[in-house]
LUMDREN-977589 format. One record per atom (N, C-alpha, C): x, y, z; residue in three letters. Coordinates in pm, whole numbers, padded with zeros to 5 digits, always signed. Each point is the difference from the previous one (the first is absolute). Example, Ala and Ser with C-alpha at 12.3 -4.5 7.8 and 13.67 -1.06 7.14 Angstrom:
+01319-00569+00780ALA-00089+00119+00000ALA+00090+00120+00000ALA-00035+00105-00072SER+00082+00119+00006SER-00077+00109+00073SER
This chain:
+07819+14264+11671UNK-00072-00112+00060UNK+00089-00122+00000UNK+00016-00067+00131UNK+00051-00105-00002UNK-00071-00133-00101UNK+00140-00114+00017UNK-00114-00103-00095UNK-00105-00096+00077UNK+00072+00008+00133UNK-00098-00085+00086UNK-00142+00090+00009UNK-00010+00093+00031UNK-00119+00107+00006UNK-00133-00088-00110UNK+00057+00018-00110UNK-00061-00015-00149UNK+00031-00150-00071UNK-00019-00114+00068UNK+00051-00058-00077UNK-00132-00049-00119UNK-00112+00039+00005UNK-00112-00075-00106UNK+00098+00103-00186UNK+00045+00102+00075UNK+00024+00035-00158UNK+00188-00020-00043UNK-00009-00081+00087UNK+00175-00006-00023UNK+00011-00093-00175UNK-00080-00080-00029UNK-00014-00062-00090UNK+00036+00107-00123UNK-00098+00078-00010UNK+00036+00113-00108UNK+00133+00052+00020UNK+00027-00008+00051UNK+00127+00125+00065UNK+00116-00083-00083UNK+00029-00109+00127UNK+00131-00078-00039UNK-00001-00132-00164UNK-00156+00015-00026UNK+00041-00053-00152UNK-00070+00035-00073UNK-00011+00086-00070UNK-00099+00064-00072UNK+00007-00073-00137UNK-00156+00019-00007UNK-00033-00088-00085UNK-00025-00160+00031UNK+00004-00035+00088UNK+00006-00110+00029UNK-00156-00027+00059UNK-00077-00011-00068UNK-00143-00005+00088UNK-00070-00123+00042UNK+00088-00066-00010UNK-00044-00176+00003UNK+00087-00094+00003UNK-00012-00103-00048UNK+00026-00135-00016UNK+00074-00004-00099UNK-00093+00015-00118UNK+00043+00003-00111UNK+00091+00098-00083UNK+00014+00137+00107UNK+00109+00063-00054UNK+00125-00050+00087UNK+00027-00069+00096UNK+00105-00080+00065UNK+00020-00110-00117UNK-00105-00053-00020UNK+00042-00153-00099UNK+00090+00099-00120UNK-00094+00091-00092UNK+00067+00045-00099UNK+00156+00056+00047UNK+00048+00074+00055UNK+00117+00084+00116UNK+00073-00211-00046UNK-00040-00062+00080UNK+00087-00131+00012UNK+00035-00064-00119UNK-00110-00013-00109UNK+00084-00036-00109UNK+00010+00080-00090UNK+00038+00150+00020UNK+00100+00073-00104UNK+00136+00016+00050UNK+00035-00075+00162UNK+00123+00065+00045UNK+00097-00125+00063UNK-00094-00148-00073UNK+00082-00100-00023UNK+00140-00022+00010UNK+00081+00075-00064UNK+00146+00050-00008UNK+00056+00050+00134UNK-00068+00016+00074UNK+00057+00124+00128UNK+00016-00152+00102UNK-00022-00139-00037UNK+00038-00114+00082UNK+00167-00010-00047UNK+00062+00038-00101UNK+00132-00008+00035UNK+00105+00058+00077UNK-00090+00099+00083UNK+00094+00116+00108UNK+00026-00090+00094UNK+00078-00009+00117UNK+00034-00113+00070UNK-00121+00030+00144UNK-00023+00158+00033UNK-00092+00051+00098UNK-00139-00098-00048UNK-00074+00056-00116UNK-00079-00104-00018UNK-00017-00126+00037UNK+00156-00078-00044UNK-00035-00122-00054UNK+00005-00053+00158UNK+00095+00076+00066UNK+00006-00031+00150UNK-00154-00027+00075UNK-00091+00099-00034UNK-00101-00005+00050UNK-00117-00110-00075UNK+00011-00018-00085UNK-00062-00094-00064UNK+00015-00156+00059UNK+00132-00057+00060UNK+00045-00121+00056UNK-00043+00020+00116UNK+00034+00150+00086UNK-00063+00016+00146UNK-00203-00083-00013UNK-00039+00069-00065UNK-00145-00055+00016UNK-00005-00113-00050UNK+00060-00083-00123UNK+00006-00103+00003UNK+00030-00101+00105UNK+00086+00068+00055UNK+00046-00162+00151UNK-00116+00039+00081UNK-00051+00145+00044UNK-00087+00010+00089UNK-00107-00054-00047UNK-00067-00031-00096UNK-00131-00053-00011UNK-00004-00131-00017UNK+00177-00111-00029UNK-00023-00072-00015UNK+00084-00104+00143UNK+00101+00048+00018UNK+00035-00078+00092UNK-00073+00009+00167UNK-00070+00105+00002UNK-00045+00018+00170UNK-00110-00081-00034UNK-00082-00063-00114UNK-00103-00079+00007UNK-00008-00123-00110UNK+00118-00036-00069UNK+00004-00099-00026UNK-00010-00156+00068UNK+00048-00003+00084UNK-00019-00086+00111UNK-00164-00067+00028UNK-00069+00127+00035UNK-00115-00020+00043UNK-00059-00019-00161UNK+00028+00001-00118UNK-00099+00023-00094UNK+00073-00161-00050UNK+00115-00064+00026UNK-00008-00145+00000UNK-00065-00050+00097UNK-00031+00068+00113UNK-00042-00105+00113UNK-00156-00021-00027UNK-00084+00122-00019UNK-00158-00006-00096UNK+00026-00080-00115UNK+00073-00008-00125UNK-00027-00047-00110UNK-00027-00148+00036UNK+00093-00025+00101UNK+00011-00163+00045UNK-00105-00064+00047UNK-00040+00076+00123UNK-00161-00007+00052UNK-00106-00026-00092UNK-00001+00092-00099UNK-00139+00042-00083UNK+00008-00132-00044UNK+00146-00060-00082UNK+00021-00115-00103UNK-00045-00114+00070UNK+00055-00054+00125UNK-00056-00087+00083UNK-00140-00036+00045UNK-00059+00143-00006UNK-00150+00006+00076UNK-00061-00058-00128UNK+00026+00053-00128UNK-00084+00009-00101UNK+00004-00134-00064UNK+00098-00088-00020UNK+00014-00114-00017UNK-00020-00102+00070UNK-00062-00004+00175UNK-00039-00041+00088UNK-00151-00012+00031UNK-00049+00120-00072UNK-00093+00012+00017UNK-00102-00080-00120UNK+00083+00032-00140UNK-00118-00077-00088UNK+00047-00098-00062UNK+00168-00069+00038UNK+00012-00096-00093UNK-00049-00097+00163UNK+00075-00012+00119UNK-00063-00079+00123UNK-00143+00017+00065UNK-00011+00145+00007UNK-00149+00006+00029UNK-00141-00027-00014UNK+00022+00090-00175UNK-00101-00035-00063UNK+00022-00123-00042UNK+00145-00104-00006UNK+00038-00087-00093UNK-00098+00011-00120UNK+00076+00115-00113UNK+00008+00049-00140UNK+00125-00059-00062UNK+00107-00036+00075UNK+00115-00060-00067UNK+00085+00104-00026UNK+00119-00050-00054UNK+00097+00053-00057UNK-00015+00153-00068UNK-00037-00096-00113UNK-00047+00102-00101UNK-00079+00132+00058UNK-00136-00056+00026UNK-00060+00092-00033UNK+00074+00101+00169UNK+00086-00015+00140UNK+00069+00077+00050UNK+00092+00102-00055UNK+00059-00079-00089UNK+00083+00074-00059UNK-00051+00106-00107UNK-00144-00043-00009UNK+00005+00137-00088UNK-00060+00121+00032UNK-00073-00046+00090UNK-00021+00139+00108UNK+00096+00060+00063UNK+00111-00070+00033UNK+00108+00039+00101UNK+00033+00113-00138UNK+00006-00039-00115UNK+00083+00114-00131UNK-00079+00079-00040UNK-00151+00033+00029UNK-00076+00075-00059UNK-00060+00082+00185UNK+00001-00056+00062UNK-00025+00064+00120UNK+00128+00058+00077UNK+00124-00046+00018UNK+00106+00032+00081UNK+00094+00090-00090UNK+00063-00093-00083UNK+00086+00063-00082UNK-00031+00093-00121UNK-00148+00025-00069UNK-00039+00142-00042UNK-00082+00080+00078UNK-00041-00020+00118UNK-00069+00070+00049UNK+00047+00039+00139UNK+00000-00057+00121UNK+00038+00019+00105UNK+00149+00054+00033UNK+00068-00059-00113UNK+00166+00005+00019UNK+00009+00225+00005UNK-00088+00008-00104UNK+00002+00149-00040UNK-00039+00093+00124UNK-00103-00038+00023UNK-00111+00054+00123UNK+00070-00003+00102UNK+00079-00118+00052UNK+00034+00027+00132UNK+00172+00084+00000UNK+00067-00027-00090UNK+00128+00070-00042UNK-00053+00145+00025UNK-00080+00047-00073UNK-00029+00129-00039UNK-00052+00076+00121UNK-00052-00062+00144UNK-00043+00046+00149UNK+00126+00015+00036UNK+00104-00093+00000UNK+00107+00039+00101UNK+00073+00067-00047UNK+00017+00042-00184UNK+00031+00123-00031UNK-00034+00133-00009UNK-00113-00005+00055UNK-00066+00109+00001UNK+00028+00039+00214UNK-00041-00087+00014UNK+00001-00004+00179UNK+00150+00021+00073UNK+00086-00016-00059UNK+00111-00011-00019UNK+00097+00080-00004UNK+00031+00020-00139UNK+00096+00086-00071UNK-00076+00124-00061UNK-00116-00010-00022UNK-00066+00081-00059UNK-00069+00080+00094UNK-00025-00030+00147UNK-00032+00101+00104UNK+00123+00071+00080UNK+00105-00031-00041UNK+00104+00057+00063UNK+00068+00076-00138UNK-00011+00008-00144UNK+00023+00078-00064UNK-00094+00143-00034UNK-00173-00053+00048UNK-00050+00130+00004UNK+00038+00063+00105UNK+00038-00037+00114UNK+00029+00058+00105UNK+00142+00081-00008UNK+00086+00005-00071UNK+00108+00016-00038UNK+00009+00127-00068UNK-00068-00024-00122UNK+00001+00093-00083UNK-00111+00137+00053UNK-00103-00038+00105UNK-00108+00127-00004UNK+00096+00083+00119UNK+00086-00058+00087UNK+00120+00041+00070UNK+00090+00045-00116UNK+00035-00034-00052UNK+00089+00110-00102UNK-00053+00071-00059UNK-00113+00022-00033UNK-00092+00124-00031UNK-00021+00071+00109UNK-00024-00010+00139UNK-00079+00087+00118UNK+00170+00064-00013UNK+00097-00040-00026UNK+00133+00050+00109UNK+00051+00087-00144UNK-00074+00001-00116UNK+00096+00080-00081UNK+00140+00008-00077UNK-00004-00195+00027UNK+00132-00076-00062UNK-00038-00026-00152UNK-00117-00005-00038UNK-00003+00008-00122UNK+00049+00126-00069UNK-00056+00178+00024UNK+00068+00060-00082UNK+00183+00052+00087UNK+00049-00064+00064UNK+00133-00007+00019UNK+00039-00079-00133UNK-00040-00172-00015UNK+00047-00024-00125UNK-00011+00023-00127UNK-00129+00155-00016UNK+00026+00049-00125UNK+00105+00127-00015UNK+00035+00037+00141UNK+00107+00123+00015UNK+00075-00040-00033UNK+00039-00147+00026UNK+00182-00026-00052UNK-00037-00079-00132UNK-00092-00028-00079UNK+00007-00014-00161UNK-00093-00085-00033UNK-00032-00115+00130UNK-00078-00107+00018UNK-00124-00009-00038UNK-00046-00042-00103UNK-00176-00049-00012UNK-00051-00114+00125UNK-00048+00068+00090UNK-00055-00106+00138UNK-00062-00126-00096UNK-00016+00027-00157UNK-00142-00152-00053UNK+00167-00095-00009UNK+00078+00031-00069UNK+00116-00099-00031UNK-00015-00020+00119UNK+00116+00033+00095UNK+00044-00079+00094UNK-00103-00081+00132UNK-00133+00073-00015UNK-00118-00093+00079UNK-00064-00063-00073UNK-00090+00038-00116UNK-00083-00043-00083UNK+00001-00105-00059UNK+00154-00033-00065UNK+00007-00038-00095UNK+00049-00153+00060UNK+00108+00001+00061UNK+00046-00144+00088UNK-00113-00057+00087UNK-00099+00099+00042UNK-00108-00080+00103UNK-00081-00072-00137UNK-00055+00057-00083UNK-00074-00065-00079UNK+00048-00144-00091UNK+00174-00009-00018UNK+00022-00070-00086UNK+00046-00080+00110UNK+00036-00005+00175UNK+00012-00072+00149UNK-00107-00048-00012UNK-00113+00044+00001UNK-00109-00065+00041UNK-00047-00100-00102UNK+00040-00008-00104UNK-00087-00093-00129UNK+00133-00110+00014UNK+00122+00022-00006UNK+00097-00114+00038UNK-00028-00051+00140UNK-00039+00074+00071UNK-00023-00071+00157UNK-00129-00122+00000UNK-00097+00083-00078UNK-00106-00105-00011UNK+00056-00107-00074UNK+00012+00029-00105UNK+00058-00125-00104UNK+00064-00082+00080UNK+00109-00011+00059UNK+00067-00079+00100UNK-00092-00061+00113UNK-00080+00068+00088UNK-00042-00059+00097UNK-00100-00081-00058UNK-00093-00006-00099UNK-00082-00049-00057UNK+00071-00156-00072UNK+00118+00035-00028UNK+00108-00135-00032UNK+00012-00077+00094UNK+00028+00109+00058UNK+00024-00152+00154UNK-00118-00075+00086UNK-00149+00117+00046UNK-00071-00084-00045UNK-00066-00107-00071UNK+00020+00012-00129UNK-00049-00090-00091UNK+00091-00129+00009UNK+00183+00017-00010UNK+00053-00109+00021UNK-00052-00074+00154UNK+00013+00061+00091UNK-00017-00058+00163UNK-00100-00061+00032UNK-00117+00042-00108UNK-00192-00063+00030UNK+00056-00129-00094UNK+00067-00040-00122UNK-00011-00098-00054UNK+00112-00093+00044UNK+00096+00030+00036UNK+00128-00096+00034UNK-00047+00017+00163UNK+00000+00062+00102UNK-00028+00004+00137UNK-00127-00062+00002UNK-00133+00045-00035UNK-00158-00047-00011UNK+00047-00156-00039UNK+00031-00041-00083UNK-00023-00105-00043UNK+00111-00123+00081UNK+00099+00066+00059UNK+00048-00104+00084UNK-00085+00000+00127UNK-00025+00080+00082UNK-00095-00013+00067UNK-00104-00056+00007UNK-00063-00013-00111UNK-00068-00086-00038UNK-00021-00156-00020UNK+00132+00006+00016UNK+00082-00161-00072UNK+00009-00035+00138UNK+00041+00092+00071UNK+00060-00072+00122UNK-00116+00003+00152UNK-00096+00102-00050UNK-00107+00003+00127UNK-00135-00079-00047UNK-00009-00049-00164UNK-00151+00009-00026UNK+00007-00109-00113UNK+00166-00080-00001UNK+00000-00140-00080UNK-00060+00030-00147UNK+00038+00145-00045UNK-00004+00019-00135UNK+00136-00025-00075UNK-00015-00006-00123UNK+00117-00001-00080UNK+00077+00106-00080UNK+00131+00005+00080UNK+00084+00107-00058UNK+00010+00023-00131UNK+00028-00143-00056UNK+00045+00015-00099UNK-00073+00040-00123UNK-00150-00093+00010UNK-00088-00029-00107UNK-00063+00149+00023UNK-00033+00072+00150UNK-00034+00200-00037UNK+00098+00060-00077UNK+00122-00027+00023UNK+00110+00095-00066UNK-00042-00057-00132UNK+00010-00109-00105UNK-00045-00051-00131UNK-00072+00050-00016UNK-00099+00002+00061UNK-00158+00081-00034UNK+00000+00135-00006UNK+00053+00102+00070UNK+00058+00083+00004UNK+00040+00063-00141UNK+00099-00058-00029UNK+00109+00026-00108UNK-00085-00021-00134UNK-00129-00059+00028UNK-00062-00048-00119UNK-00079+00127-00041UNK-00030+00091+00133UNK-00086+00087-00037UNK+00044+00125-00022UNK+00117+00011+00075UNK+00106+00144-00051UNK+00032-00003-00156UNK-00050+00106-00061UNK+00052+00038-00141UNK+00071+00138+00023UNK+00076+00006-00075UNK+00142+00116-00036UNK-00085+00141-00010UNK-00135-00038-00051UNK-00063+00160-00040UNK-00074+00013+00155UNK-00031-00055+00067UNK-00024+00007+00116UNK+00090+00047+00073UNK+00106-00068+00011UNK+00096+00097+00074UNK+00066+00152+00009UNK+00013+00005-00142UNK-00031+00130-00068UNK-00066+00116+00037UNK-00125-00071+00007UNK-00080+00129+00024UNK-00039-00033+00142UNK+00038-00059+00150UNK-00032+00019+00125UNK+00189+00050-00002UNK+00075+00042-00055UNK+00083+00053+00080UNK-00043+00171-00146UNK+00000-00004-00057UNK-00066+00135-00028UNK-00139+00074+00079UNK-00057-00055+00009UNK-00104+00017+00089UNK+00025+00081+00168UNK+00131-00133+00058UNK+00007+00082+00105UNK+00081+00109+00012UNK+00125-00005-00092UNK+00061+00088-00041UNK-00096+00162-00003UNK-00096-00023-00120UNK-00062+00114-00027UNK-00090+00053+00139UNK-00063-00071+00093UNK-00054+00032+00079UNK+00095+00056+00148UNK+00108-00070+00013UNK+00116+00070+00093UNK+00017+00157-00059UNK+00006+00017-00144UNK+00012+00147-00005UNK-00097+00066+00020UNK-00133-00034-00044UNK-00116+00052+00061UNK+00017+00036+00170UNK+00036-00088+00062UNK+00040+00060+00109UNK+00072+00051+00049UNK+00135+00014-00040UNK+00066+00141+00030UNK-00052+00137-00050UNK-00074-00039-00117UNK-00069+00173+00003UNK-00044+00015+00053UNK-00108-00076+00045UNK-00103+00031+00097UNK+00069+00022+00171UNK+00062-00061+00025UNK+00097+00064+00111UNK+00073+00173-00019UNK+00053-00004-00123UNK+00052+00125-00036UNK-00084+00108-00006UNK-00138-00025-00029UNK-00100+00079-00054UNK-00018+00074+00121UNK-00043-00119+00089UNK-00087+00040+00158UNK+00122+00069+00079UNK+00150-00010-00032UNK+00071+00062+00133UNK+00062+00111-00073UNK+00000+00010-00180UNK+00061+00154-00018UNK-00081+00062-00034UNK-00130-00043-00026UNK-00065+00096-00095UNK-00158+00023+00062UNK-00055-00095+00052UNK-00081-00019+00083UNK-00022+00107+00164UNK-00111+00051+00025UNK+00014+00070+00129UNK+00076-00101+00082UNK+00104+00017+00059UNK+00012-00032+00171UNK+00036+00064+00124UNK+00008-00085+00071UNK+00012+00050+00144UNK+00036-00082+00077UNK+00072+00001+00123UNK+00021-00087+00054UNK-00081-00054+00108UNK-00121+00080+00057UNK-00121-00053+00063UNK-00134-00040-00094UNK+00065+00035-00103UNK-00091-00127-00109UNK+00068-00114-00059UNK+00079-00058+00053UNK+00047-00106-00058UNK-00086-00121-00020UNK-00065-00023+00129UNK-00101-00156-00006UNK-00081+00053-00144UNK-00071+00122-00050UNK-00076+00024-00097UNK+00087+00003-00141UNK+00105+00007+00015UNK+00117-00021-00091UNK-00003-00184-00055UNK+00058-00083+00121UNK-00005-00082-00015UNK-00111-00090-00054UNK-00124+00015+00026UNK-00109-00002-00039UNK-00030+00002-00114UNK+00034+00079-00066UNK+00002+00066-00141UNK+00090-00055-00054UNK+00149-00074+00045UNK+00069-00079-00076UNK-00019-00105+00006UNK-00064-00066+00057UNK-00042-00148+00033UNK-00159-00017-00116UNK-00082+00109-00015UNK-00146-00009-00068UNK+00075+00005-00168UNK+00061+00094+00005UNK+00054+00012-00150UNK+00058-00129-00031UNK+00105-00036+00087UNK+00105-00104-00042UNK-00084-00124-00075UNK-00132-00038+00114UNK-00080-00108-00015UNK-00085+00038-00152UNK-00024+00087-00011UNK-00020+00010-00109UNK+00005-00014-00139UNK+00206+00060+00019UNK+00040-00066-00077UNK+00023-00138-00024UNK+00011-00053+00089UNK-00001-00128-00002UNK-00114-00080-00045UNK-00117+00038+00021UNK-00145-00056-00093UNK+00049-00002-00134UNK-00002+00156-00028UNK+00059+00018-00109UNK+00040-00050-00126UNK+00141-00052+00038UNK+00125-00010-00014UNK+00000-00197-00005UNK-00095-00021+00085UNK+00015-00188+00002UNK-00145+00000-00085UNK-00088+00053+00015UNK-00116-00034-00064UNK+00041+00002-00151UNK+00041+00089-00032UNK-00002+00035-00161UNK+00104-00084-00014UNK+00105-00051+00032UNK+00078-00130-00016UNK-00052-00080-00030UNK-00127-00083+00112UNK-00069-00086-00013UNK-00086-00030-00099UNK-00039+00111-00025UNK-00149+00046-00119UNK+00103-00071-00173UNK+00080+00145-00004UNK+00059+00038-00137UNK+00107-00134-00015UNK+00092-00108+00097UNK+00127-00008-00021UNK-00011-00118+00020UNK+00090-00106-00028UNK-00010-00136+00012UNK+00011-00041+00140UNK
């Protein structure tokens, strides 16, 4: 039997044992070490630039927007002032939105063109080619998409966050006769070190959440290639999920 024929059981086939998520997560951090091969590490930077440079741009050009709108809206609008703008702009933009919207265009993104990738290297039977010549398909796919995708977020979520407060807030200065300087002070008053901490652990941990979940749905997961929209679907419901998740229990448990 071909693999295209069969692909709902290719999952068993080409990784056995692998029945989930969580045997990908476990597979990823027992084989930590296999990032010093240069094939790996090659592929690990490949998804890094792809998730971050084809949409960095646009994820400064939103952070800027959001920062502008949001400081327009309730320190001029509502005239709430300074203060109290600025502290929505850090509890609404920069822990909350910065995550949410990073995490769509990585998923919409890089993350619909890697399930698409990999359930094609399953239909064509390139996965057990790379166990004929010695290759574990989880190293050299598994393992760089998952630890690509949590550096990709981390980054785009940086540049958001810088672009909504230095971009937002000149914009602000300059369309809406707010003050650069005294938001950035205010600003700086409310950033603490353990805060920072844990929104770049946070997104960190949730970028890997999504490379499994990409990995899950295109090696291990039924596909097909006239089910893709139901594919995609399924990576977009999960992803969001995690993302409730993943920001809620931040919010709840974390400073």
């Amino acid at each position: 039997m071909s693999t295209a024929q069969d692909p709902g059981r290719l999952g068993g086939a080409e990784f056995p044992g692998s029945a989930g998520s969580l045997a990908l997560f476990w597979h990823v951090a027992r084989r930590g070490r296999e990032l010093a091969r240069p094939p790996v590490q090659a592929a690990l930077w490949h998804q890094v630039r792809r998730g971050t440079l084809d949409f960095a741009a646009l994820a400064a050009v939103l952070g800027a927007l959001a920062g502008f709108l949001t400081i327009v809206t309730v320190d001029i609008g509502f005239g709430l002032g300074v203060t109290a703008g600025v502290r929505v702009f850090h509890s609404l933009v920069l822990r909350q939105l910065a995550g949410f919207a990073c995490t769509l265009l990585l998923v919409a993104g890089p993350g619909t063109a890697a399930l698409v990738e990999l359930g094609l290297m399953r239909q064509q039977g390139e996965l057990r080619t790379l166990r004929l010549i010695g290759i574990d398909p989880r190293d050299l796919l598994v393992l760089p998409r998952v630890l690509g995708f949590a550096l990709a977020l981390f980054v785009l979520v940086f540049v958001f966050q810088v672009s909504a407060a230095v971009g937002g807030f000149a914009l602000a200065a300059a369309f809406g006769g707010a003050s650069f300087t005294q938001e950035i002070l205010t600003l700086a008053d409310l950033l603490q070190p353990a805060t920072l901490v844990v929104s770049g652990a946070r997104n960190l941990l949730l970028g890997a959440i999504l490379g499994l979940i990409v990995c899950h749905l295109g090696l291990v997961a039924p596909f097909a290639p006239a089910r893709l929209p139901e594919a995609v679907n399924r990576l977009l419901a999960r992803s969001l999920a995690a993302l409730v998740v993943v920001q809620g229990g931040a919010a709840l448990f974390l400073p």
